[in-house]
C-alpha positions in Angstrom: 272.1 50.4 238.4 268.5 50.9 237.2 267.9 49.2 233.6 267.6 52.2 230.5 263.6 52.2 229.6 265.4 52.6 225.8 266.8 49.2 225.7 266.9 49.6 221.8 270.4 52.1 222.3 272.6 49.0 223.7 275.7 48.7 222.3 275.1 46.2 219.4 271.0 46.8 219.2 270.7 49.5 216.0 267.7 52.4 217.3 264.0 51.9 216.1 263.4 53.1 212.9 260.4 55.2 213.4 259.8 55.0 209.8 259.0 51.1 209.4 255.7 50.2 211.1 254.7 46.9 211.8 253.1 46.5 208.5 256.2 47.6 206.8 258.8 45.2 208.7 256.3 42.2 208.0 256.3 42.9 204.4 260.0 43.4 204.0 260.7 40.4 207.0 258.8 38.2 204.4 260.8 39.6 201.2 263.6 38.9 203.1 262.9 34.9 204.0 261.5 34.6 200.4 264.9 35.4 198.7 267.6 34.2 200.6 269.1 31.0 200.0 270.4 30.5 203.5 269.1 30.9 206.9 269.0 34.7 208.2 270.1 35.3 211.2 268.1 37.8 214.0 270.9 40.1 213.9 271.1 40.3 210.2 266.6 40.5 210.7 267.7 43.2 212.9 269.4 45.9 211.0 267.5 45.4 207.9 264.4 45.5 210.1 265.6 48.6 212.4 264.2 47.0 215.6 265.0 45.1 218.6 265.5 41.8 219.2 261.6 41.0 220.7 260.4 43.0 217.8 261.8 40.2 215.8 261.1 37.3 217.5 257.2 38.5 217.7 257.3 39.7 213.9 258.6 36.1 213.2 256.0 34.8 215.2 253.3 36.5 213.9 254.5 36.0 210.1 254.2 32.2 211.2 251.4 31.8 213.5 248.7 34.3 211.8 249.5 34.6 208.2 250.9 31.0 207.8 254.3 31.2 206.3 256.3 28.1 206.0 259.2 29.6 208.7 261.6 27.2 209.8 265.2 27.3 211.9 265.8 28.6 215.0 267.4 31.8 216.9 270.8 29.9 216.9 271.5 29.1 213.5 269.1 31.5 211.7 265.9 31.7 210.1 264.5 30.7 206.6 261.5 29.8 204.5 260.5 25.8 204.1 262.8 25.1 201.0 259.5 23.0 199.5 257.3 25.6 200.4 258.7 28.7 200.7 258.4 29.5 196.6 254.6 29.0 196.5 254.3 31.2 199.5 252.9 34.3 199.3 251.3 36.9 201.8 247.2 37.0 201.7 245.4 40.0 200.4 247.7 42.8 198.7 250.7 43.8 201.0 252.6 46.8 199.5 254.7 49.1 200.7 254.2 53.0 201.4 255.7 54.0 198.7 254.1 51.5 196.4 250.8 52.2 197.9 251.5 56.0 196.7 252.6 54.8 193.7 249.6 52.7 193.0 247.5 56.0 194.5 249.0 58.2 192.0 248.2 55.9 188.7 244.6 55.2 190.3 243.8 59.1 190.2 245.2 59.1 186.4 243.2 56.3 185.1 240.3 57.9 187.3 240.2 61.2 186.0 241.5 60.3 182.2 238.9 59.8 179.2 236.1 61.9 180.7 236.2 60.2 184.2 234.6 57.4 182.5 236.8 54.9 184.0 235.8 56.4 187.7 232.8 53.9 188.4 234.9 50.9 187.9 237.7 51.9 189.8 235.8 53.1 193.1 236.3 50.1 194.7 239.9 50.0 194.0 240.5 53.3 195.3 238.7 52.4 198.3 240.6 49.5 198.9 244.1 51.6 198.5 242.5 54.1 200.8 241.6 51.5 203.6 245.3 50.5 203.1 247.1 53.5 202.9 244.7 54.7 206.5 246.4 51.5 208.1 249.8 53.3 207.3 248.6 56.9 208.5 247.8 56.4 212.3 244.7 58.3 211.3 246.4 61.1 208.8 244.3 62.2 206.4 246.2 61.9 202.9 245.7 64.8 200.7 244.5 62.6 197.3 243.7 66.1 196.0 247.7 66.8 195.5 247.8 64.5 192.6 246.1 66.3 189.5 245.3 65.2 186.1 244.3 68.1 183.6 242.6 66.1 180.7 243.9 67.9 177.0 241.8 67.2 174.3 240.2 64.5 175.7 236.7 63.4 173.7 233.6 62.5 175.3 232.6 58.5 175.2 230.1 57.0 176.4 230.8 54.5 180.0 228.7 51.6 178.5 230.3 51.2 174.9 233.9 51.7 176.7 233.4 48.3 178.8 232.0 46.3 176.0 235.0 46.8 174.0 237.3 46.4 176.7 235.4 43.2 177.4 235.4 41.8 173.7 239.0 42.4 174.0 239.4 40.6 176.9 237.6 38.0 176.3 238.2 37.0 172.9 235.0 37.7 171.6 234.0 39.4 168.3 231.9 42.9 168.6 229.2 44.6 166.3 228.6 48.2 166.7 227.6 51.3 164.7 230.3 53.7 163.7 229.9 57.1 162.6 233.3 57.9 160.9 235.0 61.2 162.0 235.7 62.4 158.6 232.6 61.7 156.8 229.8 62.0 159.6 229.1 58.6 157.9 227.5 55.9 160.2 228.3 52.2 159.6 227.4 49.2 161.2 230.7 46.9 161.7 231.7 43.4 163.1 234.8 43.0 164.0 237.1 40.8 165.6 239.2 42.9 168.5 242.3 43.2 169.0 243.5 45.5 171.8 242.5 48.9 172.9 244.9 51.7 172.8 245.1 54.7 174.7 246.4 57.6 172.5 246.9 61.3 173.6 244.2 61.4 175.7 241.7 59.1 173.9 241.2 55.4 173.2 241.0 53.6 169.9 239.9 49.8 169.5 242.5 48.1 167.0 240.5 45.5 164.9 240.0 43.1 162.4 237.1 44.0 160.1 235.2 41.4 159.5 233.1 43.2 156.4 236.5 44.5 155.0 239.1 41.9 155.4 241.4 44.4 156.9 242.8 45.7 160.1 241.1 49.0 161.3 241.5 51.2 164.2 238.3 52.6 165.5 238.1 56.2 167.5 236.1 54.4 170.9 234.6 57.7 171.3 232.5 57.1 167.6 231.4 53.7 168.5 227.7 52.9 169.7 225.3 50.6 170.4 227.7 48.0 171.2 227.0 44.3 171.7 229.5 42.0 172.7 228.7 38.3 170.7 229.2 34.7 171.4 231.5 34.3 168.1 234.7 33.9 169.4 237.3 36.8 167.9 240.4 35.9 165.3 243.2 36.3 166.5 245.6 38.2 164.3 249.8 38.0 165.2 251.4 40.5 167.2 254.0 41.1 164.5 251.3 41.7 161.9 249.5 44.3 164.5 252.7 46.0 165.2 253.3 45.7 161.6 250.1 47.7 160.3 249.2 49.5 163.1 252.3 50.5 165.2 254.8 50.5 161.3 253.8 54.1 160.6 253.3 57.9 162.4 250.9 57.9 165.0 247.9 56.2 165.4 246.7 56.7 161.1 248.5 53.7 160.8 249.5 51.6 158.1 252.7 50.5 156.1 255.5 53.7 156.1 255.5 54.8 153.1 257.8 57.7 153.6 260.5 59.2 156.0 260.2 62.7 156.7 262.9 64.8 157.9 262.1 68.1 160.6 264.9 70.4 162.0 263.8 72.5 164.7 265.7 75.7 166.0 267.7 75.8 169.2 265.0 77.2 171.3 262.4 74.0 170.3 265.6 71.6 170.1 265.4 71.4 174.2 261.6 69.9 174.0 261.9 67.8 170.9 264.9 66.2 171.7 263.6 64.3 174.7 260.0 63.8 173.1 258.8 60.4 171.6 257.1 60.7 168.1 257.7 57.1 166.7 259.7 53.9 167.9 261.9 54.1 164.9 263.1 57.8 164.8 266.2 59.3 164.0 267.5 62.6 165.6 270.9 63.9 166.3 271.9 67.1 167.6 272.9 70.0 165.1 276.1 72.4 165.3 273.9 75.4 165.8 272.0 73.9 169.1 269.2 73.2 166.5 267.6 69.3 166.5 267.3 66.9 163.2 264.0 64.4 163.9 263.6 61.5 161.1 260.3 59.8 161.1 258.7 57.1 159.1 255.0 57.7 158.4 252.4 56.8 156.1 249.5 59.5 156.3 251.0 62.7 156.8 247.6 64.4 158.2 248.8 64.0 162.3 252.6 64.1 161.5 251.9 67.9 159.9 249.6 68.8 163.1 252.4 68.0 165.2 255.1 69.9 163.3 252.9 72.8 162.6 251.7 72.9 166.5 255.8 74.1 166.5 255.4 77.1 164.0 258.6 79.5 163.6 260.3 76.9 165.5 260.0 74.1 163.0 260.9 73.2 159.1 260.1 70.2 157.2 262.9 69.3 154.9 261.8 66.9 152.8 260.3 65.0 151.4 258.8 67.7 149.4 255.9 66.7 148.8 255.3 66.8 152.5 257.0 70.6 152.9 254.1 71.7 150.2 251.4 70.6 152.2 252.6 72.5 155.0 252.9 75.5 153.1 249.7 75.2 151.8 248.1 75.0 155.1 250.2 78.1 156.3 249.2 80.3 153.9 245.0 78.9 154.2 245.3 79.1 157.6 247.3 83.4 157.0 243.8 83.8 154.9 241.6 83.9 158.3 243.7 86.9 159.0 243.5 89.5 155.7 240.5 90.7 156.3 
């Protein structure tokens, strides 16, 4: 009887997967020998593999020979990583998988195409390194890159060259002197400061800081900042609790100690947004008998907590404190003047 050319449909041999290349079996054949305590055997490599026995034996061989993992046992009793070795092993270059390569894909064209695209010049070579690897997956297929869109909202200009000195300063430890022309008063200021960490905030980064000139932890917009040097003075470093503390305690990014908890109820139709949105790491909301939604939040300047609840209209009420309900309805009825005349 003539031998089946589709020796992998013997009885006992599981069919190719057609969805695991080579480069996929050798990353999850080394995931594999990495975690398990005890030998593997080829038939176990087999099924989780989806391939033939030779497919094994080669992939084993190739994991061993050209990438130089520490594979020891035999066909009989099973295979394993070198038990001295084995944990300090790790593939060369980056080995993902497809889907992690998409993954990685997907959070490359955010980061690309947030803050202005002013992040785009750094990360070219990252992308084309993910492209190179993601082409060794696609036999040649094309991957449609433009399928993954990011619609910046709000977003403010900055300028490429301030953005890497303060991620630098940050990074490094290292204090940092710029001019800042304050938002609010058009006022511009020369500051040292001693950096903290950058924050990405609805769309924009901030630089969270210790003032040198004021003695106090600031938060600058990084979109303000200019003429940026980065200096030899190394940085003081100021407690995470104290950080989260100042500038994490309160509503938003005007942070600062909470000062007061304001209470919102929104109607039924807003109650099926607001209940699955984040406004603060310490808020309170339950759900109301009339389908409506209750949010509690701490805050200390009410300025960004107002925008957000107004940006709701009809839909939203402030409660109390009342001090914080006048200001709304003072900005209400401002805002109705626009539209007397």
């Amino acid at each position: 009887m003539a031998r089946s050319r589709h020796v992998d449909t013997v009885v006992g041999r599981r069919p190719h997967n057609p969805g695991m290349d080579r480069y996929e079996r050798i990353l999850s054949l080394h995931r594999t020998l990495k975690t398990s305590r005890y030998p593997v055997t080829v038939a176990r490599l087999q099924d989780e593999l989806g391939c033939s026995r030779a497919t094994v034996y080669r992939d084993l061989a190739f994991l061993r020979d050209a990438l130089m993992a520490p594979i020891v046992g035999d066909g009989e009793a099973g295979f394993r990583y070198d038990a001295d070795e084995g944990d300090r092993f790790e593939l060369p270059g980056l080995w993902l998988s497809s889907d992690e390569l998409h993954a990685l894909l997907a959070a490359q064209q955010l980061l690309a195409r947030s803050g202005g695209g002013v992040l785009s010049n750094a990360l070219a070579p990252l992308q084309q390194r993910i492209e190179k690897l993601l082409d060794e997956h696609a036999s040649g297929r094309e991957w449609p890159v433009n399928r993954v869109r990011v619609i910046p909202h709000h977003s403010r200009r900055m300028d490429e060259q301030a953005f890497r000195f303060v991620c630098s300063a940050v990074l490094e430890r290292r204090q940092l002197s710029f001019e800042y022309r304050a938002r609010s008063t058009d006022e511009k200021t020369r500051r040292t400061v001693s950096p903290q960490r950058v924050t990405h905030y609805r769309g924009n980064w901030y630089l969270d800081a210790w003032d040198q000139g004021r003695e106090a932890l600031r938060s600058f917009s990084v979109d303000r900042i200019g003429s940026a040097r980065v200096l030899d003075a190394p940085a003081r470093d100021i407690d995470d609790t104290e950080l989260d503390r100042h500038l994490a305690g309160s509503y938003g990014i005007f942070s600062g100690e909470p000062k007061h908890w304001a209470t919102i109820r929104f109607n039924a139709r807003a109650a099926r947004w607001v209940a699955d949105e984040h406004w603060h790491s310490q808020q309170q909301g339950k759900h109301l008998p009339d389908g409506g939604y209750e949010l509690r939040v701490p805050y200390s300047s009410s300025r960004e907590l107002l925008m957000d609840v107004l940006h709701y209209g009809a839909d939203a009420t402030i409660v109390e404190p009342a001090s914080l309900r006048e200001q709304a309805r003072s900005l209400l009825e401002l805002a109705l003047t626009n539209y007397t005349h």
